[in-house]
C-alpha atoms as one frame of an Amber mdcrd trajectory, in Angstrom:
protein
   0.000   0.000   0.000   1.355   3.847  -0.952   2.096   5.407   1.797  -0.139
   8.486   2.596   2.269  11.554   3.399   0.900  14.343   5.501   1.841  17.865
   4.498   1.397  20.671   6.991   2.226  24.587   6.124   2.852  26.223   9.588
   2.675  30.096  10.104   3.798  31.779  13.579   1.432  35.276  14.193   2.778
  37.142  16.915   0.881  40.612  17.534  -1.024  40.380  14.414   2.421  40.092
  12.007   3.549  36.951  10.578   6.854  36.174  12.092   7.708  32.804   9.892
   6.202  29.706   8.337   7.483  26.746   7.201   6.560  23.440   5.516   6.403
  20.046   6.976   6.458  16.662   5.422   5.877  13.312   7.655   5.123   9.679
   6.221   2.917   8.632   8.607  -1.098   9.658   9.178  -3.895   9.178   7.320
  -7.351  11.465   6.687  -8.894   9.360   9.512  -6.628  10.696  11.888  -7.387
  14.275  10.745  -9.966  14.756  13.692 -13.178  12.743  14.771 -16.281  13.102
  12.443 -18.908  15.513  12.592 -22.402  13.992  13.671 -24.591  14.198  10.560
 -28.207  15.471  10.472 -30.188  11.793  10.053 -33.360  13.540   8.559 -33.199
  13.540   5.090 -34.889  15.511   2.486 -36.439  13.986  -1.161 -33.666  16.298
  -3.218 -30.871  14.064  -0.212 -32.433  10.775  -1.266 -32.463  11.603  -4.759
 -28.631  12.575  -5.356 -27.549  10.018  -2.954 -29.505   7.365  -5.522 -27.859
   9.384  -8.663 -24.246   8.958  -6.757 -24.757   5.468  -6.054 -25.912   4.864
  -9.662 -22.741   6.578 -10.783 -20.474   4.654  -8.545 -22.463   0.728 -10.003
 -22.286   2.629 -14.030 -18.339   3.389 -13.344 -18.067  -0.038 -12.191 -19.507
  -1.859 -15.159 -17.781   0.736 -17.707 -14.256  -0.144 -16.465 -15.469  -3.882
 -16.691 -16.374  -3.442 -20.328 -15.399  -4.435 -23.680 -14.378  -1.101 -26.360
 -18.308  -2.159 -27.764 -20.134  -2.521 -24.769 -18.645   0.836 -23.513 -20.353
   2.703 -26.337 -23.450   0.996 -25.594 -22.709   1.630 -21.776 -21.779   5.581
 -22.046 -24.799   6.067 -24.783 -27.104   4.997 -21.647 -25.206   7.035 -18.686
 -27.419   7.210 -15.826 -27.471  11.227 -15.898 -30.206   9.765 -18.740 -32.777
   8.920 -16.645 -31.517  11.187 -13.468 -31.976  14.638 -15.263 -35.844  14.229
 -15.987 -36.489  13.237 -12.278 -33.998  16.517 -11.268 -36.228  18.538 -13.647
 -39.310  17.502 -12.223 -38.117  18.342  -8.342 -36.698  21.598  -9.372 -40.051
  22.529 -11.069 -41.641  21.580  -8.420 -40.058  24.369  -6.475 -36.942  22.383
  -4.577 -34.078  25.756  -5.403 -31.443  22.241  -4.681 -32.944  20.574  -7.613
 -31.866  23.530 -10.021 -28.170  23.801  -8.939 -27.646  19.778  -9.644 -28.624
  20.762 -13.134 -26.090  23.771 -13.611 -23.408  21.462 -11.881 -24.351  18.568
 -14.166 -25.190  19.980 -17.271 -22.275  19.176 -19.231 -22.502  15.507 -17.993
 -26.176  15.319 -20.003 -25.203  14.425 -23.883 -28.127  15.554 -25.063 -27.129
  19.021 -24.452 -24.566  20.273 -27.250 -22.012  22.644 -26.097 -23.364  25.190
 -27.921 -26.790  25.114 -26.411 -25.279  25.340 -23.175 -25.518  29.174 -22.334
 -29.275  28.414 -23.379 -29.985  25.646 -20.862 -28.010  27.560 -18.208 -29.526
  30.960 -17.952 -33.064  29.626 -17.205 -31.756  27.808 -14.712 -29.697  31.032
 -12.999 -32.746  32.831 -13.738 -35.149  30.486 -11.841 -32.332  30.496  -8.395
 -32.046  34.192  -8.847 -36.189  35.078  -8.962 -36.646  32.151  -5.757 -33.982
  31.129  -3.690 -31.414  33.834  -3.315 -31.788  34.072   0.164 -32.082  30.442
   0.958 -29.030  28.794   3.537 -27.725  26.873   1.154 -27.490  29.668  -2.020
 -24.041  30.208  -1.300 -23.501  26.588  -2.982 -25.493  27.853  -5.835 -23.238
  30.951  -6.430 -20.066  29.310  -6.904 -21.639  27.144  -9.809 -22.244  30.537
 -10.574 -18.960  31.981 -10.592 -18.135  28.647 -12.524 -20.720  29.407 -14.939
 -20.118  33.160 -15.694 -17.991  32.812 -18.550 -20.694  30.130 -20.305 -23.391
  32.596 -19.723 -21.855  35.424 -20.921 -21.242  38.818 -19.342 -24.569  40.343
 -20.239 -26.726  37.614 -18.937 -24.494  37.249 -15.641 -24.716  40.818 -15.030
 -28.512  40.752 -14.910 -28.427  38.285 -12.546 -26.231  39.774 -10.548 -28.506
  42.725 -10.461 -31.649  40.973 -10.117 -29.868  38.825  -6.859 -28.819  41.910
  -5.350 -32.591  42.903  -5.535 -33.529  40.067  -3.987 -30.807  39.552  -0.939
 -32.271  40.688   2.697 -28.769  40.011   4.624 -25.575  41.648   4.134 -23.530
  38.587   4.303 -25.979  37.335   1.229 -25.396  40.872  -0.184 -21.436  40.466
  -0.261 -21.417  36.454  -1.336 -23.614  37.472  -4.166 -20.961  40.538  -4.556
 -17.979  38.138  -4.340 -18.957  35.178  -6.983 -20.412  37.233  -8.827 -17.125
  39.455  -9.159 -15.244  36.286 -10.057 -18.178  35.316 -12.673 -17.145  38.000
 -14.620 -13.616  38.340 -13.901 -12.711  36.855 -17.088 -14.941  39.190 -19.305
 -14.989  42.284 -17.462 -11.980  43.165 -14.981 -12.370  46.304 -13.868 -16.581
  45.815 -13.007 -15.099  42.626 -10.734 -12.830  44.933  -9.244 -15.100  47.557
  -8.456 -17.441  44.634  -7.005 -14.693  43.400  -4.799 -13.985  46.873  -3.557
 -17.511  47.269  -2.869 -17.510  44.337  -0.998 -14.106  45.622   1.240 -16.126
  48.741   1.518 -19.627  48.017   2.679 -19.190  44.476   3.765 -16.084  44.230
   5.775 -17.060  42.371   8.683 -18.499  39.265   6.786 -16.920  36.840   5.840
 -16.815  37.698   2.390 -14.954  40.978   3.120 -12.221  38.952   4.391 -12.197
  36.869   1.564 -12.137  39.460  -0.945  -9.612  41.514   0.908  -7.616  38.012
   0.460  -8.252  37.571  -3.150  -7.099  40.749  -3.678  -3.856  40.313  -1.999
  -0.508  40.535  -3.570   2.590  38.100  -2.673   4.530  40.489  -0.838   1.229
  40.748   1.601   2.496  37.080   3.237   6.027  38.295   3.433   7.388  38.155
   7.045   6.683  41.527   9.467   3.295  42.169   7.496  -0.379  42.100   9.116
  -1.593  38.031   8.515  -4.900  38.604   6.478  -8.292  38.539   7.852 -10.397
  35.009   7.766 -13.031  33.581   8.830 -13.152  29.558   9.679 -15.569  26.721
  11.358 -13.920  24.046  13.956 -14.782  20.050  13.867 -17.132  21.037  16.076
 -18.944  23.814  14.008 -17.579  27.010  16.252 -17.120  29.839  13.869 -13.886
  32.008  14.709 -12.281  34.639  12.989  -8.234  35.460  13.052  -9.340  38.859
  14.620 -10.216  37.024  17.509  -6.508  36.459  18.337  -5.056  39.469  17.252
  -2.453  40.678  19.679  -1.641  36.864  20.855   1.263  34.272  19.687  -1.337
  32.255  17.125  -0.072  29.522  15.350  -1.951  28.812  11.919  -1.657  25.017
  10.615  -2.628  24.277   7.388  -2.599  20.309   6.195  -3.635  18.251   3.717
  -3.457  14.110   2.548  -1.611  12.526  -0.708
């Protein structure tokens, strides 16, 4: 069996200013040993059974496809199980589950049927329908990274009416600035200087969400993380679902560890 290495990227805050980091490599670990698991919320919701049935279908089709002849594989792939999967999403998500819709965006260039040049046609309905119902739903942050995925597929007209239209619609700040923030980054590509203004407005009039530390990060520049400068503002949830920020420690000796499994 491959060994599993753990990395871990170290930095030492003292008083708010990074003093030093350094990078750690050690052969032994594994992910299990990363912390213990997170009870799990055992009521389940028809959109929950229906992707954990799609997943498991996925997982038996992958199966048989790497057990399959050059032939059968054609046959096999021709008959993927987003087939009969995206009908049954389309029927949940018109029958008002927000969920429903995002498993489209995320899965639309899985579904054959749709040509890659229909694609910015199938999206923006979809966009449009999360945008008129569900912006300020606790799970829309989920939907605005496929978003920010999506912008350059939908084009920087079409994005920038949604972004208008979920502005509109957010109550909270903190939906006000994530809508500010993937939307800035679904347009990044097309338009620059609007992201930039977006991110700035988000440093400006949302600064004490979480997104205002992100952006501030996003915008940062690689002398920022250089040794004697301020550490950068985040925000962060524990195994045990406490949300802390970095401001929380400024002025102590923090230590930040970073780590990950290969």
């Amino acid at each position: 069996m491959k060994p599993t290495t753990l990395f871990t990227a170290a930095i030492l805050v003292v008083g708010g200013a990074i003093t030093t980091s350094a990078l750690f490599a050690s052969g032994s670990g594994s992910p299990g040993a990363a912390g213990p698991p997170v009870a799990q919320d055992a009521a389940t919701s028809p959109y929950d059974d229906l992707t954990a049935e799609y997943v498991q279908a996925k997982a038996d089709f992958k199966e048989k496809l790497s057990a399959a002849d050059k032939k059968e594989r054609k046959a096999l792939r021709d008959n993927a199980p987003i087939k009969a999967y995206w009908p049954r999403f389309e029927a949940m998500a018109q029958g008002g589950e927000g969920r429903a819709l995002v498993w489209l965006a995320d899965n639309l260039k899985s579904n054959r049927d749709i040509k890659s040049k229909s694609r910015p046609a199938a999206l923006a309905p979809i966009y449009t329908a999360l945008a008129a119902n569900h912006v300020n739903q606790d799970w829309f942050e989920g939907a605005l990274q496929s978003f920010a995925r999506d912008g350059g597929t939908l084009g920087l007209e079409t994005s920038s009416k949604l972004i208008d239209s979920m502005l509109k619609a957010a109550k909270e700040d903190k939906t006000k600035a994530a809508v500010l923030f993937f939307g800035a980054n679904a347009i990044q590509k097309d338009a620059p200087e609007k992201a930039e203004e977006m991110m700035n407005r988000v440093l400006s009039d949302y600064a004490d969400t979480s997104f205002g530390m992100m952006a501030r990060a996003s915008m940062a520049k690689p002398e920022d993380s250089e040794v004697g400068k301020i550490a950068p503002g985040f925000m962060a949830k524990s195994l045990d679902n406490f949300e802390f920020s970095l401001e929380d420690y400024r002025g102590k000796v923090t230590v930040l560890d970073f780590y990950g499994f290969w």
